[in-house]
C-alpha positions in Angstrom: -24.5 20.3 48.3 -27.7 20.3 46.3 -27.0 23.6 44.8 -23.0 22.5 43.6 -25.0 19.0 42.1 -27.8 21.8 40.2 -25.0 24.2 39.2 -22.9 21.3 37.9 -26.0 20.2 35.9 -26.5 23.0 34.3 -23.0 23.6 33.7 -22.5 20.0 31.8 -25.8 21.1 29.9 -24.7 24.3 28.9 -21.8 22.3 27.4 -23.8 19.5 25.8 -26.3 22.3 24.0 -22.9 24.5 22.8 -21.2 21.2 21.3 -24.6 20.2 19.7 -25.3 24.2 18.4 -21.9 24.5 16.7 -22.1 21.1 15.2 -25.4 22.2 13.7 -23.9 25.4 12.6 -21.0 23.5 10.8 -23.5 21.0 9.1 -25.4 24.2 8.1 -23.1 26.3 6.3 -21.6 23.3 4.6 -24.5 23.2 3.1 -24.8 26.7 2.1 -21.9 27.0 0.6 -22.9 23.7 -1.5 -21.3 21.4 0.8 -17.6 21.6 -1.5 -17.0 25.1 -0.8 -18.7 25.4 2.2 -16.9 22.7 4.2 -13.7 24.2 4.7 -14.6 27.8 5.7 -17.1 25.7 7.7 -15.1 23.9 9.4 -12.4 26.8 10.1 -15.1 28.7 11.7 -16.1 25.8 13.8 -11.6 25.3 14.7 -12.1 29.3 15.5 -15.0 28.5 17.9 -13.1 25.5 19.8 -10.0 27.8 19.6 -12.1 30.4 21.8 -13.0 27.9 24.3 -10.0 26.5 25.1 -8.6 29.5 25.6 -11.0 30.6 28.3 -12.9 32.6 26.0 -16.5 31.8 26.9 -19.0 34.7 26.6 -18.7 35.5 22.9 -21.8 35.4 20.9 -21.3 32.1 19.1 -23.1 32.8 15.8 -22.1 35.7 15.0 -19.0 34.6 15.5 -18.5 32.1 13.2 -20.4 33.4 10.5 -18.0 36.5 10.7 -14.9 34.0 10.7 -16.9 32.4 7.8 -17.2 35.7 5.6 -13.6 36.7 6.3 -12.4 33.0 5.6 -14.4 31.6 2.9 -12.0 32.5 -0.4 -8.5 31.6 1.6 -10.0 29.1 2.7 -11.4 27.0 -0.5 -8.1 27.9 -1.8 -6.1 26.2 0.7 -8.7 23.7 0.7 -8.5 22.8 -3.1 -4.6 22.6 -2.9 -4.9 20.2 -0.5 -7.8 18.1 -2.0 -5.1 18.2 -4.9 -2.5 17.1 -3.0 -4.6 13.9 -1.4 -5.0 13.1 -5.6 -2.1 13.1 -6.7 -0.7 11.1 -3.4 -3.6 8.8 -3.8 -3.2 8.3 -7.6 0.6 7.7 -6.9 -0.7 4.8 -4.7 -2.5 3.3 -6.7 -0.3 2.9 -9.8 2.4 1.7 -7.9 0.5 -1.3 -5.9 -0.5 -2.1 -9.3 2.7 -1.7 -11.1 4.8 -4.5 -12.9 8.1 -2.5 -12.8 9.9 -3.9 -9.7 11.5 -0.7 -9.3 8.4 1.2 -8.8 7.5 -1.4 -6.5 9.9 -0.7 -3.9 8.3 3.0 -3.8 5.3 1.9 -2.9 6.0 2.4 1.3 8.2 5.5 1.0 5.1 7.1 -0.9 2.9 5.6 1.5 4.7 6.9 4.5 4.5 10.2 3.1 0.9 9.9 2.4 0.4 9.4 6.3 2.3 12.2 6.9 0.7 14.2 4.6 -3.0 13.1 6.2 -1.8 14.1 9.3 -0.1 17.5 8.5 -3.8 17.9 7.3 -5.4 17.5 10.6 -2.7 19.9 12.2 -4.0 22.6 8.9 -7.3 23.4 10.8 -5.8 23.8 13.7 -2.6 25.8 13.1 -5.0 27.9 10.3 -7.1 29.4 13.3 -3.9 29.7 15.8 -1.5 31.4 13.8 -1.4 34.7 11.6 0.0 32.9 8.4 0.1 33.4 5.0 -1.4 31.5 2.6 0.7 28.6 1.6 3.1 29.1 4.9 0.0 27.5 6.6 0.7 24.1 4.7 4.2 24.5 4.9 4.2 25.1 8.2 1.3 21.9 9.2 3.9 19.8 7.3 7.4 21.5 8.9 5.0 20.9 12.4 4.0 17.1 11.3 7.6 16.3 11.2 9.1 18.2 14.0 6.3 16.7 16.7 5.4 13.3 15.4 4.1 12.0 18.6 2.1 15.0 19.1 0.3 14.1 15.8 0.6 10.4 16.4 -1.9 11.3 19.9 -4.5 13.3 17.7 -4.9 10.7 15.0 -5.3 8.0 18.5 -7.7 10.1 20.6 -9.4 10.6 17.0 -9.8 7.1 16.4 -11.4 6.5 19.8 -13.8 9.5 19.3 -15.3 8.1 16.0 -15.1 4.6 17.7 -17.3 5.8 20.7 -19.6 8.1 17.7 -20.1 4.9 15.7 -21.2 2.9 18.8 -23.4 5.1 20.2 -26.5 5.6 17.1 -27.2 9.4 16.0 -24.0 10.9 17.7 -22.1 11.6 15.0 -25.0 13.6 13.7 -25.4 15.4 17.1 -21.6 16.0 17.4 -19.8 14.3 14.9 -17.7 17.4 14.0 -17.6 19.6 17.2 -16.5 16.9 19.6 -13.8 16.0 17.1 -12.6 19.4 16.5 -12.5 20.0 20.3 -9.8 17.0 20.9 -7.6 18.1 18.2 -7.8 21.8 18.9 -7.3 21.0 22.3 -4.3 18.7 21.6 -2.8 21.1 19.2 -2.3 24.0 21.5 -0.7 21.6 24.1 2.0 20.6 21.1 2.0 24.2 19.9 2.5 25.7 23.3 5.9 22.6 23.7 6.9 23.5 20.1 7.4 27.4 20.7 9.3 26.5 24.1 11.3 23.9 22.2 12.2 26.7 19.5 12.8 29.5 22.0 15.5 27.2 24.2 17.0 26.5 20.8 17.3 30.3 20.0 18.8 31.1 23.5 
């Protein structure tokens, strides 16, 4: 009995000191990369890493690892990155002029625009994810996080919940978010992605037989 309580111990640990390593990994090559184009081959490295976990992978060497997976990814990433950074804008922009607008045709725009705007933020949270999943071109990444958005709302609708409750229980607790504020986050929507993926691909392969 004493031996299962030590083992289980260490185990939770081991765990704690992974979360805390990749998070500090994820802070650091931010910053390398001069926090802008550091952040999103950053954080794709740290999506590759959570990736590896959940899929039973457990022995890899964890640095190595995602500073290879930062190397490989750090053009196509920014890329991706700055479209959708451009994307936010122009969405955000749209917002703006039309809450302020005068015209009161514009002003009945203002909700469709702003329900694509959340579906645009979440398609976003579903890009990380499906970027380190799938084998995908370029701009079939976005199309695809958007075409995925759509097709499993609720999917998307439980990330953006359990993501809420995570920064809630980060906020609470002092010095957690800089201890884990990106790995534990990653972890839950990595984690809830391959459950909707894995649904998704059955959903698609009844609808081809």
């Amino acid at each position: 009995m004493k031996a299962v309580l030590v083992d289980s111990i260490y185990s939770i640990s081991n765990w704690i000191l992974r979360f805390l390593y990749v998070h500090l990994l994820w802070m650091l090559f931010s910053v390398v990369g001069l926090a802008v184009a550091g952040f999103f081959p950053a954080t794709v490295s740290l999506f590759a890493i959570m990736r590896k976990w959940l899929l039973g992978e457990t022995s890899f060497p964890i640095f190595s690892t995602f500073l290879s997976v930062y190397k490989k990814e750090f053009v196509k990433s920014n890329l991706l990155g700055l479209l959708l950074i451009f994307g936010g804008a122009v969405l955000y922009a749209d917002l703006l002029a039309l809450q302020h607008t005068t015209i009161t045709f514009l002003q009945y725009l203002y909700f469709p625009v702003l329900f694509i705007a959340l579906l645009y933020a979440c398609s976003v949270l579903t890009f990380f994810t499906m970027y380190v999943h799938y084998e995908l071109k370029r701009l079939h990444i976005i199309k695809n996080a958007l075409l995925f958005t759509l097709a499993m709302p609720l999917a998307c609708a439980k990330m953006v919940g359990g993501l809420l409750i995570i920064v809630y229980v980060l906020i609470t607790f002092p010095g957690s978010i800089i201890l884990f504020g990106a790995s534990v986050p990653a972890f839950y929507m990595m984690w809830t992605s391959l459950k909707a993926f894995s649904r998704y691909e059955q959903k698609r392969t009844k609808q081809l037989t």
